[in-house]
N, C-alpha and C positions, 0 to 999 in steps of 0.2 A: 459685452458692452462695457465700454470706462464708464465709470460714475459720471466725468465731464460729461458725456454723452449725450445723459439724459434729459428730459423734456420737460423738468422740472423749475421751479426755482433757483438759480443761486445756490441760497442758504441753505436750503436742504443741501445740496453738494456737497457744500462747505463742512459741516455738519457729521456729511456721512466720511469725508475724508479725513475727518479728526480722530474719528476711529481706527485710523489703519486702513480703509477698504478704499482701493484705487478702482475695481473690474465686481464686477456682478458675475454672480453664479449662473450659467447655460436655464435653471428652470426661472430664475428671478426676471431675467432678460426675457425670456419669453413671455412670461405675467406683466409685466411693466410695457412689455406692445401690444396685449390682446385687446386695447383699447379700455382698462380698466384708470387710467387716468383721465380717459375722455370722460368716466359716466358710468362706461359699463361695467355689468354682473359680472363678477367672474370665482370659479370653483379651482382653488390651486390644488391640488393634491399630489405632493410631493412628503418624500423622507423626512423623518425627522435631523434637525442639522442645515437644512439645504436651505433654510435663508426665508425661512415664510413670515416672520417678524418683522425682517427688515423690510419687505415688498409691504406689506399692511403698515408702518410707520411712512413708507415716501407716498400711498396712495393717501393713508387722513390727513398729513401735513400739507400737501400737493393743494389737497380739495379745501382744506380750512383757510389757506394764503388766497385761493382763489375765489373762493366762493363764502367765508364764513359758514355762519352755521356751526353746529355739532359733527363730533364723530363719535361712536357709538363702539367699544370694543367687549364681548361679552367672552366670557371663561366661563369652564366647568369648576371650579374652585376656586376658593377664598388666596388660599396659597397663591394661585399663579395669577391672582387679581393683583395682589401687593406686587410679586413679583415683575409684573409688566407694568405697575404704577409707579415704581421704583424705577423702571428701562425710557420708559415716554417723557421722563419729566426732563429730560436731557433737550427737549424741544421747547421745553421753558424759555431757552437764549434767544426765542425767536417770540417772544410773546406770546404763546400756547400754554394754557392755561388746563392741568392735568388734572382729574380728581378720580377717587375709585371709590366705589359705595358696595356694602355687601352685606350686611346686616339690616334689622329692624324694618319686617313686613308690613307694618300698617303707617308708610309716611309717604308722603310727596316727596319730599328730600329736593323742596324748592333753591337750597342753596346751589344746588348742581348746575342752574340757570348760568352762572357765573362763567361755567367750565368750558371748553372746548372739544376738551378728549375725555370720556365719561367712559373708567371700566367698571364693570357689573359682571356678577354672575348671572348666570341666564334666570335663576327664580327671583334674585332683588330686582331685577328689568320689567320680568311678568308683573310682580307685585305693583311695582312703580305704574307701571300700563293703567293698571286698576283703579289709581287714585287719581288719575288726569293731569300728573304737573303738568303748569303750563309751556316748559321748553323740550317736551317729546316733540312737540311738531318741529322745533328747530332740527332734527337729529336728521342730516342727511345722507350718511354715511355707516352702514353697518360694516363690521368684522365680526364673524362668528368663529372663533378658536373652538380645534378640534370638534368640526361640525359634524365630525364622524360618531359621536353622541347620538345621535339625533334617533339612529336607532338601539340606545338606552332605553329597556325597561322601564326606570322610575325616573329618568329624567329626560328620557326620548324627547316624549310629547311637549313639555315647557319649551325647549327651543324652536321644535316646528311650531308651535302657534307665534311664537313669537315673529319669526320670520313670515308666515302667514302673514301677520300683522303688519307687517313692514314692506313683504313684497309691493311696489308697484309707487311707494310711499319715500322710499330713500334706497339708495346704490346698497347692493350688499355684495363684500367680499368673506367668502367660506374658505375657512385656510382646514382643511384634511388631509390625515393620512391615506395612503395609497390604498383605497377601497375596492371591492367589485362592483361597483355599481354608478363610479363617479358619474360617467353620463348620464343617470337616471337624475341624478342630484342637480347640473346642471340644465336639464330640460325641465325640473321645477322652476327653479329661479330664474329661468329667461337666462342664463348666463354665458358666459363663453367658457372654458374649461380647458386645463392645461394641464395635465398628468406627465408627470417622469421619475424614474426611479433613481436619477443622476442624483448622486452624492458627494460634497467635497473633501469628504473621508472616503477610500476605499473600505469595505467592508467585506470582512472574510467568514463565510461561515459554515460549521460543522457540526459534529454528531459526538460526543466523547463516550465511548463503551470500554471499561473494564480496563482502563488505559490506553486504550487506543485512540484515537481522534483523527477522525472518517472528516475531511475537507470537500468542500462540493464540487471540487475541481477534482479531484479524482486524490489527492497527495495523503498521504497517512502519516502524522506523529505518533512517539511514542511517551508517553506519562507513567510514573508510577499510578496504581490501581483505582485507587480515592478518587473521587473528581477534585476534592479540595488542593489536592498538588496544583492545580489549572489557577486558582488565586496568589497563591503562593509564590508561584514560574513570573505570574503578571507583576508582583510588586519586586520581584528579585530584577524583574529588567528595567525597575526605577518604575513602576506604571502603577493604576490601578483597576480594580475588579470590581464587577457590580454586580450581586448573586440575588436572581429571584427564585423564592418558594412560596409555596403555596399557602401554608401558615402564618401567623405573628409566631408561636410557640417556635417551627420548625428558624424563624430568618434569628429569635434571640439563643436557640441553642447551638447553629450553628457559627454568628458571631462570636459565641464567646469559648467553640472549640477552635474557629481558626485565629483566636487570639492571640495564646500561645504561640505559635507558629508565627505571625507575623512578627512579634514583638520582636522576637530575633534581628530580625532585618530594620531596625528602627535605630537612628542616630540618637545620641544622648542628647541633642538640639531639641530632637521631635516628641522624644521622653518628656522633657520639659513641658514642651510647649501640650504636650496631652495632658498631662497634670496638672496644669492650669485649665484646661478647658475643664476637666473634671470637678476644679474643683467650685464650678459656679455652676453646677447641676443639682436640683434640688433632692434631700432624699426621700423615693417610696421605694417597694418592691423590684418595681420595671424599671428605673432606674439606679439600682443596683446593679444588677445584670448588665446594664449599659456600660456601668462604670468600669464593672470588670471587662468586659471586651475593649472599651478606648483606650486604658493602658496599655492594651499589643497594637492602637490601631485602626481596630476593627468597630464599625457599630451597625447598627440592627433599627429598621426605620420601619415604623407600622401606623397603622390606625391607633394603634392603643397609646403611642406616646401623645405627648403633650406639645402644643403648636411649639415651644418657646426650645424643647428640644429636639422636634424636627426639623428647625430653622438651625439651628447648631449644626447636628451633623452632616444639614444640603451644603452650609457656608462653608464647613472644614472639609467636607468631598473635596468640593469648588478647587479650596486652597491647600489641596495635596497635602494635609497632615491628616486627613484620613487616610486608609491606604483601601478599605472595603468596607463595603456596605452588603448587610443580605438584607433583602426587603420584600414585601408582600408587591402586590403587579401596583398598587397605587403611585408607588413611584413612578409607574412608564408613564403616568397621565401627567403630560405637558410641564412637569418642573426639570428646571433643567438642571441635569446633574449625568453630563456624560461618563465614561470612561473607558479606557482602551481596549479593555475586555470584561464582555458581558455575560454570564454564565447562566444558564435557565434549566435549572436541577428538576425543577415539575411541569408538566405539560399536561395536568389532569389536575382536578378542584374535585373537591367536596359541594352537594348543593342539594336540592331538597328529594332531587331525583338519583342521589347516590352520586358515586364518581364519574364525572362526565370530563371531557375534552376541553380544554383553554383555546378557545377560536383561534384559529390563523391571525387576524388582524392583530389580537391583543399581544400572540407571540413574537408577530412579525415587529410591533411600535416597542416589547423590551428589545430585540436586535436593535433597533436605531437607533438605542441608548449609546452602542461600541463606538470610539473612534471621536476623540474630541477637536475641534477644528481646531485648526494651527499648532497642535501639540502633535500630535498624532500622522503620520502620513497612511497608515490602514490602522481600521477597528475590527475586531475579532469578536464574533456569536456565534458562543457557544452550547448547543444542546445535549444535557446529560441523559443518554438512556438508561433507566433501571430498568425497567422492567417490560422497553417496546425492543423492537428490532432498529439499531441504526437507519439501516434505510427505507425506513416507514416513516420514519420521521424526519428524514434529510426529504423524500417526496413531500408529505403534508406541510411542512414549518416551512421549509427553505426554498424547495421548486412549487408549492399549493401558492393558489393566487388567494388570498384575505375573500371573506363573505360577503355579501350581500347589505348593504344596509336594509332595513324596514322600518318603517313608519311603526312606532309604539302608540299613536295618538287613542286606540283602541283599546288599551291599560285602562280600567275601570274607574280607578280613584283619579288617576290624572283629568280624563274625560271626563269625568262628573262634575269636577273643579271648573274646568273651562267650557263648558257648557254655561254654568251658572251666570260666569262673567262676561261670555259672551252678551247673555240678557240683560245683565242687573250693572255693567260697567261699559260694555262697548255697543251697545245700542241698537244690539239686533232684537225689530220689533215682532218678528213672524215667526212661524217654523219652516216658513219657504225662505226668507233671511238666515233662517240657522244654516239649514241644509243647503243654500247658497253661498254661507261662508267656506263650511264643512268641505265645499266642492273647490275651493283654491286651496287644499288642502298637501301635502306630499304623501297622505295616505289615499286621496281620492287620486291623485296622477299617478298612482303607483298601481291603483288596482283598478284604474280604467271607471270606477263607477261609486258612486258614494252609498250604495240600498244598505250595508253592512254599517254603515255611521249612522244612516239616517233612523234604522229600525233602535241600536243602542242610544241615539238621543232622542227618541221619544219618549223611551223607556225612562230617560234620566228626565224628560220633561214632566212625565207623568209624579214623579218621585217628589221635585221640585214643588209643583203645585200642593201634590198631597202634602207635603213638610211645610207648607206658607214660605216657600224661598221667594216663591212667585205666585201671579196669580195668570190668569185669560179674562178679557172684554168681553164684551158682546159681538166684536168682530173679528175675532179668532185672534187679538193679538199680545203679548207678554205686558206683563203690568209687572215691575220688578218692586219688590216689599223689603222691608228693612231690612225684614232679618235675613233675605239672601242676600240683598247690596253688602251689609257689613260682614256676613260671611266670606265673601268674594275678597270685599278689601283689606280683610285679617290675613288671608292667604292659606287657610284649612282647607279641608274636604268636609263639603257638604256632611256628610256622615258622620265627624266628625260635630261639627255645628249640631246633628239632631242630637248625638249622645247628649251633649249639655244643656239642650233645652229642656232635654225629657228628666234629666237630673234636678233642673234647680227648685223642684216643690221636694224632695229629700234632701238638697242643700240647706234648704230652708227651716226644714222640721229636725237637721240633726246635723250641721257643721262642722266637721273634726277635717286634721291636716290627712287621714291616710284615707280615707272616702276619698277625699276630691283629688290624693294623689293617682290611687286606683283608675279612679275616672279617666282623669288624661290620660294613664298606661294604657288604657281600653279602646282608646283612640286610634284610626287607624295612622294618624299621622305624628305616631310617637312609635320611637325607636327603642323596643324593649330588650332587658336582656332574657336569655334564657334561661330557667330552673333547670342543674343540671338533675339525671335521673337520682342522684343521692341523693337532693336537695327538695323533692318532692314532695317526701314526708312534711318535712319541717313547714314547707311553707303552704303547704295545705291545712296542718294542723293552727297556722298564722292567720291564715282565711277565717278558719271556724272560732278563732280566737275574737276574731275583729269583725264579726260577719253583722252586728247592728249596726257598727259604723261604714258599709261598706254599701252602695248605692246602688249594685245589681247582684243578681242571685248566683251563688256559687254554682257552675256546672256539674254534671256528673263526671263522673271518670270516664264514663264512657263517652261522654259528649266529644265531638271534632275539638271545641276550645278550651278544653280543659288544661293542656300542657301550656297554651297561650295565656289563658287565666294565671298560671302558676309564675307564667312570666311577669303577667302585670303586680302579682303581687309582689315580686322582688323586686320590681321598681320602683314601687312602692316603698316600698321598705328603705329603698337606700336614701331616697328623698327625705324619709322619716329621719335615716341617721343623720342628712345630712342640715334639717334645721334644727336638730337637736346637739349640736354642734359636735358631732362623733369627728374625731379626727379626721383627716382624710387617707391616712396610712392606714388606716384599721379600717372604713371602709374598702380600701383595694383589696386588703387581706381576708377581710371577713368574704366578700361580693366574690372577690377570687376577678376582680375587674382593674383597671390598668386607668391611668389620669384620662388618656383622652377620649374612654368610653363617658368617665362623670363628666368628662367637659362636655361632650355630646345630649346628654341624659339632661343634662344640668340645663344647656341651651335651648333644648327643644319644651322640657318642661316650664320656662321661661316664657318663652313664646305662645304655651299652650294656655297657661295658667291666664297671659293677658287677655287671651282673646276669649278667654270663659267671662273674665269680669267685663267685656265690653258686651258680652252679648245679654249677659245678665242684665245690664244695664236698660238693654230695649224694651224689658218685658216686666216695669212697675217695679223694681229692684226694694225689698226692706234695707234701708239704711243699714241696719245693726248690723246684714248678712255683708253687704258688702261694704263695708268697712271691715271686717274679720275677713273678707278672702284678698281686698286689699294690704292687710297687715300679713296674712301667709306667703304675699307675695313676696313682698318686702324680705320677708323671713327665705322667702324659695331663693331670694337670687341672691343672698347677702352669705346663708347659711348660719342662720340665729337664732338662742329663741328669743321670746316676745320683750325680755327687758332690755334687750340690746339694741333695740330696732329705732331710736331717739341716736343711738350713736352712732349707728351706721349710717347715719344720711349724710354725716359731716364727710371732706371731703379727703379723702386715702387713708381712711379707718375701714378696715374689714373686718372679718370676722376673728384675726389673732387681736389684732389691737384694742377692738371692744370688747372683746372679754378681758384683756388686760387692763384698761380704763375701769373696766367698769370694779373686776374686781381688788384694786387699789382705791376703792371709794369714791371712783368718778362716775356715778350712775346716772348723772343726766349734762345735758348741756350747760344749765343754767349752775351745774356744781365745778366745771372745765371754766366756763367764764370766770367765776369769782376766784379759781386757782390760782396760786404760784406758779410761774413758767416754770423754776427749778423741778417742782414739785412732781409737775407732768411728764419734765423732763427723765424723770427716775424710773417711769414707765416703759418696759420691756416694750419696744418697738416704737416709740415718739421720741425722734429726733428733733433736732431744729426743723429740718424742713417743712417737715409735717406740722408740727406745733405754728409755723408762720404761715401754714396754709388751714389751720382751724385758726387762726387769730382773723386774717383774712379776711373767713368765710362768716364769723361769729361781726366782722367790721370792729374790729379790737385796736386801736392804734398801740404800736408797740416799738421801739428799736432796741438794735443790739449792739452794748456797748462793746464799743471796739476794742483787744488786747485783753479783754475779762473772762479770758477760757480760763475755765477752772477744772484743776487736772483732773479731778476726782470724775468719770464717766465723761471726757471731754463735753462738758456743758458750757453753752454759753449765756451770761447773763441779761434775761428780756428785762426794758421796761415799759410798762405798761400806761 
């Protein structure tokens, strides 16, 4: 089908023709007639590459020219939230008004009212649900990106409730990889569904054993032994390679062995231009190691870097001065960073059950990384065998069709969560209302009957009541109590909420920062890290170090939570380093942890620490106490300790600059007012900008005489 074709607007046309695109792809054309611009449901599940972005852009534009209203786009991550808020605003030209929301669980986030196209990951959505803004009801139009989630462990269930929620309420489009079970997904949602494995990259793929390279077409290449020659061959034919393993460790040792070897094949141009990107990379540990592979080229993408340089090495993939990337599977999830050959060195993970299998579907969505459109006429997926037989794994990977989606809604902590807010935020008054909801469920349409939910939310109703979340009437019906409502709209786990409550008469009697950091690690909805077995001693001997300031009883050795205990203590601990202002480089060194697990650590206990001091709050709070977990707060997100915490409120002073403030003899605001600009000026990290944004914020009137740079530290002169 021509773009002219379509059934659209105009301006959408016009729009889409600006890009280069005159014809739609064979599955786009089929999605765009299934009557999903008339209204209806529908379930795309198509390749990665094959165009499911652009069909989800002409159906919210299409419906918002004709109908107003909202359109609703959710993601599995914060990444590909920016990333698609970054892609949508291009329909700004047309009056669409784009916003993306993804942080801070206890808001309405009433400004959104404004928006047209609202992206969200699926748990800022759920949250949002909770607090009742008043333009959810506007939202007529759902996309659910990579709905193939849904049977996610720990984040399954947030999306099917969500959809839940919405079924029946506003149009939803589910854009999935090629699952086994699409029809089951489209017989939830009412929807129509359009499956093809049609790709506008050809895509070639094989088996690489011991040099050889087994094709599924029957053809056999020959490689030297290594599989790393397979990267090597890809950039030597001007192209690049995208290598997944199974580690963060194994994706940074293997960047920075196929460094060397790349660097070789690099122009004195791209020399350059790599030495400039290096050289606006901050330094710890983990980026060291970085540094050294972007000099040949090559760099290494994980959970453990930091957003600011995984956004780097997507943009320089994108723009061909990377040449490879090794990466943990997180890449396959929905950022797009093709390239012409894909390499998948493990097929087996580490997990709690020992070495098990990397599912079909996960292996199959890194293959649909090969092969970038318009660059590319085929992409190549490659499978390394160590240590299966070639064709066990050209059967399973290449000819096995992807598993099963299931319903995770039966995840305990998840369940318990939405249970709550069913009662205490969405108005279910009965437990024949629960069990009524529970029954338009994709766990109830999947297994024919809901007696397995109903009997686990009794259980969680009985819980509820016993913990005062809730109460019962006289006629069997939910009376929702504060302290489960603000539970709900904090966005914790019940569980969660009782550890705190049952904590704050020892809060109370004995206040210290590693108590209440313990606490939150103890939480189940805090992300800890592991004590390794070396590390056991030490931080058991730290327990019994700190064991009066610490708010539950050390387990035995023998106890199931003891090694989990050990864990919380060393989160403890790093929190501790980290408002005592221990560097952040000596944290990674000491923790033996990497920037974006503290980013992670740092975020969650952010968010933990709020919602201890709101629940505090419900239950007769002493002033003195919360004021002191308010000021730890302060302290947890700033990383400070207590005399810096007047300077950190001014505005782009953090944690290097107020201790440099502070210790050049500016210890409080009222001593920065009465200062000399120059003076402030002299100050290890206050520039002009910053100094005219605490003048600003302080309402200083001030100018800067013009031509009066003075050479000495380019300063310029303020009058005040």
């Amino acid at each position: 089908m021509k773009v002219d074709e379509l059934p659209v607007d105009e301006r959408i046309k016009r729009i889409i023709k600006e890009r280069g695109i005159e014809e739609l792809y064979p599955p786009q054309e089929e999605a765009l007639k299934s009557g999903v611009l008339e209204g209806k449901n529908l379930v795309l599940a198509i390749p990665t590459a094959s165009g499911k972005t652009l069909v989800s852009e002409i159906v919210m534009v299409n419906k918002l020219l004709r109908e107003g209203r909202k359109a609703l786009y959710l993601v599995p991550l914060k990444a590909l939230a920016e990333e698609k808020y970054r892609e949508f605003r291009e329909w700004e030209k047309l009056g669409i008004r784009v916003a993306a929301t993804t942080g801070d669980y206890d808001s309405t986030d009433e400004w959104l009212g404004k928006y047209d196209i609202i992206v969200a990951t699926a748990e800022k959505f759920d949250s949002l649900l909770r607090h009742s803004p008043g333009w959810v009801k506007d939202v007529k139009l759902v996309v659910a990106d990579e709905v193939h989630l849904i049977g996610s462990y720990d984040r399954g269930a947030t999306l099917e409730m969500i959809l839940t929620h919405l079924l029946d309420r506003a149009q939803i489009l589910a854009l999935s990889a090629t699952v086994g079970n699409a029809e089951e997904l489209a017989e939830w949602l009412n929807a129509e569904l359009v499956v093809s494995d049609w790709r506008p990259v050809e895509l070639r793929k094989g088996v690489f054993h011991l040099g050889t390279l087994f094709w599924e077409d029957g053809r056999v290449d020959r490689y030297p032994e290594n599989w790393e020659s397979l990267a090597v061959d890809a950039v030597k034919r001007g192209k690049q390679a995208l290598i997944f393993v199974n580690t963060r460790r194994s994706a940074e040792k293997e960047a920075v062995a196929l460094s060397s070897k790349v660097a070789r094949l690099l122009t004195k141009p791209e020399r350059r231009a790599l030495e400039e990107l290096i050289s606006g990379i901050d330094d710890n540990p983990t980026t060291e190691k970085l540094k050294k592979a972007l000099k040949g080229g090559v760099a290494f993408h994980h959970a453990g870097l930091g957003r600011a340089e995984r956004t780097l090495i997507e943009d320089a993939f994108r723009d061909g001065l990377i040449k490879v990337i090794t990466a943990t599977p997180t890449l396959a999830v929905g950022v797009n960073t093709p390239a012409f050959r894909v390499i998948i060195r493990d097929t087996k993970r580490y997990s709690n059950f020992g070495w098990i299998d990397i599912p079909v579907l996960e292996i199959q969505q890194m293959m649909g990384r090969a092969g970038r459109p318009k660059y590319d006429k085929i992409g190549e997926a490659i499978i390394v065998a160590r240590t299966e037989e070639p064709k066990k794994l050209i059967e399973k990977y290449i000819h096995g069709k992807p598993e099963k989606l299931f319903s995770m809604l039966a995840n305990e902590g998840a369940f318990r969560s939405q249970v709550l807010a069913l009662i205490t935020n969405f108005g279910v008054e009965d437990f024949r209302g629960l069990v009524s909801f529970l029954g338009r469920t994709f766990y109830a349409h999947q297994r024919g009957d809901t007696m397995t939910l109903e009997y686990k939310a009794k259980d969680i109703v009985y819980f509820l009541i016993e913990n005062e979340f809730i109460d019962m009437d006289v006629n069997d019906r939910f009376i929702p109590l504060p302290f489960g409502k603000r539970t709900s709209q904090l966005y914790i786990d019940p569980l969660t909420a009782k550890k705190f409550r049952d904590a704050f008469p020892r809060i109370e009697e004995n206040p210290n920062p590693f108590g209440v950091f313990q606490l939150i690690a103890s939480t189940p909805d805090m992300a800890n890290l592991t004590a390794k077995r070396r590390e056991m001693e030490d931080y058991l001997d730290l327990a019994y170090e700190m064991e009066e300031h610490i708010y539950s009883e050390i387990p035995y050795y023998e106890d199931s939570r003891f090694h989990a205990f050990l864990g919380q203590v060393k989160t403890a601990k790093v929190l501790l380093d980290w408002i005592n202002e221990v560097p952040e480089t000596r944290i990674y060194e000491t923790y033996n942890i990497e920037p974006g697990d503290l980013y992670r650590i740092l975020e969650l206990a952010d968010w933990l620490m709020y919602s201890l001091i709101e629940l505090y709050r419900l239950f007769n709070p002493r002033e003195d106490v919360l004021n002191y977990l308010r000021n730890l707060h302060l302290r947890l997100r700033h990383g400070v300790r207590e005399e810096l915490l007047e300077l950190v409120k001014l505005p782009n002073i953090g944690r290097k600059r107020a201790r440099a403030l502070y210790n050049a003899g500016f210890r409080s605001v009222e001593e920065i007012a009465r200062a000399k600009p120059a003076e402030l000026l002299r100050v290890e990290g206050i520039g002009v900008k910053v100094l005219e944004g605490i003048y600003r914020h302080l309402g200083i009137e001030y100018t800067i005489s013009k031509g009066q740079k003075k050479r000495r530290g380019n300063l310029y002169d303020f009058i005040k």
